[in-house]
C-alpha positions in Angstrom: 0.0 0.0 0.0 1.2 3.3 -0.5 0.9 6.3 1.1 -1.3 9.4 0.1 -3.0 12.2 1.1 -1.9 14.2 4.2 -1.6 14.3 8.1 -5.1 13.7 9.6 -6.3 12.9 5.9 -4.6 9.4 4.7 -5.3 8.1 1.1 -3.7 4.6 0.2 -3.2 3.3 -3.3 -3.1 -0.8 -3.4 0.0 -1.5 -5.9 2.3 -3.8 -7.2 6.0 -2.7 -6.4 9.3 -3.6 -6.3 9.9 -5.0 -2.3 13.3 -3.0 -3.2 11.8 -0.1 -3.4 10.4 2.6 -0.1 7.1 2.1 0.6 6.1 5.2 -1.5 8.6 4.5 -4.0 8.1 4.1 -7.5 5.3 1.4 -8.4 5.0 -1.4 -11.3 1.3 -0.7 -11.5 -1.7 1.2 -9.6 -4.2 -1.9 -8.6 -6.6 0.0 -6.6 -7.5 2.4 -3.6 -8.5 2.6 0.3 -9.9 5.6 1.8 -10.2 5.5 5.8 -11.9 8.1 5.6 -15.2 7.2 3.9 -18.4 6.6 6.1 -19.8 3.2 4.2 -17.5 0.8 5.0 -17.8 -1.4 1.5 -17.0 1.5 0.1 -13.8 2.7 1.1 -12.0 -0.3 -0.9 -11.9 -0.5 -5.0 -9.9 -3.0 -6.8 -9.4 -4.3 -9.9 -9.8 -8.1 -9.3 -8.0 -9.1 -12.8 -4.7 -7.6 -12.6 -4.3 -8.6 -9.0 -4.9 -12.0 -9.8 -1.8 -11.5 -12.7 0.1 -10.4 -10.1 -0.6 -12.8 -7.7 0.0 -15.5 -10.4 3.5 -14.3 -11.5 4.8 -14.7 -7.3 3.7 -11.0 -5.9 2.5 -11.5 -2.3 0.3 -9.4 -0.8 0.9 -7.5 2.4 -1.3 -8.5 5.4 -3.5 -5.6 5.5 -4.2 -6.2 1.7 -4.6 -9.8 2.2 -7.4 -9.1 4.5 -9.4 -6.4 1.9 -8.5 -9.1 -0.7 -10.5 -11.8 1.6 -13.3 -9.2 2.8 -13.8 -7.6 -1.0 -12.6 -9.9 -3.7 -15.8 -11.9 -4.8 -17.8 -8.5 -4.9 -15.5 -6.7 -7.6 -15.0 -10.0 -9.4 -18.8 -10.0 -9.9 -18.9 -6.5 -10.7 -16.4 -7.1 -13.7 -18.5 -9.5 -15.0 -21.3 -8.2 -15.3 -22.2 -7.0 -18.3 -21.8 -2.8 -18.6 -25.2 -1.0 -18.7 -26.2 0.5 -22.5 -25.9 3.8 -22.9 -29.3 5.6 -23.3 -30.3 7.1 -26.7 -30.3 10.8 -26.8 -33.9 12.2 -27.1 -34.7 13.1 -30.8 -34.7 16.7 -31.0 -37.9 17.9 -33.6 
């Protein structure tokens, strides 16, 4: 996870880094978020359920904090990918 935001107002980004590099260091690729700060708790966590299981597949391991979001909120973003995307709506005809 690395660190966002500011003092009294964190931000975290979920991402797959180097474990060379700082904890804010520079990142492979942005994976998804967690806000502390938001009320509803399912929905301070977003992830994109896809790459992370790349990731995982290729030998990343996950921290223990993100192993317990990827435990908690997994299945419900991996059913929201596949669902199908809502159509559009047609633009009103205009006389």
């Amino acid at each position: 996870m690395k660190m966002m935001g500011r003092k009294h107002r964190q931000y975290f980004r979920i991402v797959a880094i180097d474990s060379r590099q700082p904890r804010d260091g520079r990142v492979l690729e942005e994976l998804g978020s967690y806000d502390p700060q938001v009320k509803n708790t399912d929905e301070r966590v977003k992830l994109k359920p896809d790459r992370i299981k790349y990731w995982m597949s290729v030998g990343a391991l996950p921290s223990e904090k993100v192993t317990v979001f990827l435990k908690k909120y997994m299945k419900k973003f991996e059913e929201l990918a596949t669902q199908p995307a809502p159509a559009p709506e047609a633009p009103a005809p205009t006389a």
